[in-house]
C-alpha positions in Angstrom: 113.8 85.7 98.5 111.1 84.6 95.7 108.5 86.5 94.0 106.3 84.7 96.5 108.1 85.0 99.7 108.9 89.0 98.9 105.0 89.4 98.1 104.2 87.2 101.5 106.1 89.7 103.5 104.6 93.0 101.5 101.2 91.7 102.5 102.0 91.1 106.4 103.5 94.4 106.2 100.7 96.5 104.7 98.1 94.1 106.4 100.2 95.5 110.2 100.0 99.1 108.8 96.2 99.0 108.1 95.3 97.5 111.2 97.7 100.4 113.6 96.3 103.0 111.1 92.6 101.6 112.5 93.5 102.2 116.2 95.5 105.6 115.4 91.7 106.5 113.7 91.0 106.5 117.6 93.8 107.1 119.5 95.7 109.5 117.2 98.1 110.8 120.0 99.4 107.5 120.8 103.3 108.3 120.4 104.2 104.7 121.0 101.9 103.6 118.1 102.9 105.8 115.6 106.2 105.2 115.9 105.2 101.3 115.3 103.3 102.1 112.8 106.0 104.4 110.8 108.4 101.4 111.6 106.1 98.9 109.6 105.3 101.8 106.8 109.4 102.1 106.8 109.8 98.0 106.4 107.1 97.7 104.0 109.0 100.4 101.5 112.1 98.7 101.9 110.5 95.0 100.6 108.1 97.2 98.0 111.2 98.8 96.6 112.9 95.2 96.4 109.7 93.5 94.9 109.6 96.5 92.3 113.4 96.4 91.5 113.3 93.1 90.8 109.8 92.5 89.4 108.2 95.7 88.5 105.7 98.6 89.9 102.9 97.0 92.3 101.1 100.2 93.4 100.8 103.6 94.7 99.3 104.1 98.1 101.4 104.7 101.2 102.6 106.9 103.4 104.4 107.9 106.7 102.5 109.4 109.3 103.4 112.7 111.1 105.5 113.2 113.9 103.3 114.7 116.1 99.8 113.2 115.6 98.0 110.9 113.1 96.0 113.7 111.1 95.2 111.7 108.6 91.3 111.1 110.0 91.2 115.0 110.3 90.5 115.6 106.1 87.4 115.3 104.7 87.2 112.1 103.2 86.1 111.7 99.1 82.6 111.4 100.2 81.9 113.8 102.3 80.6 117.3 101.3 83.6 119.1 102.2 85.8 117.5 99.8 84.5 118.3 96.6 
């Protein structure tokens, strides 16, 4: 693959994994969906970690959701009072 074609893909990925993470922010006990959505987190590492082998670092934000439930909508979020 290209520079273009491996950045293509990284993009659909991370484009899928935002969108699932947007339901899961309202149906966080949807097994089906969070195994989806770990699936497309999973794919998008394996082209990241190509695209960074091969042309260096692109960022830093990702992650794989837990097994059980998608907590991540259960923190307080940087601007809300409970954070700081």
């Amino acid at each position: 693959m290209t520079r273009d074609e491996l950045l293509n893909e990284l993009m659909e990925l991370d484009f899928m994994a935002v969108d699932i993470a947007l339901y899961l922010n309202t149906h966080p006990d949807d097994m089906e969906t969070i195994e989806e959505y770990n699936k497309v987190i999973r794919a998008a590492d394996v082209v990241r970690e190509k695209y960074e082998t091969m042309y260096g670092p692109l960022c830093s934000f990702r992650s794989v959701s837990g097994k059980e439930k998608f907590d991540w909508i259960d923190d307080p979020w940087p601007w809300q009072k409970a954070f700081n």
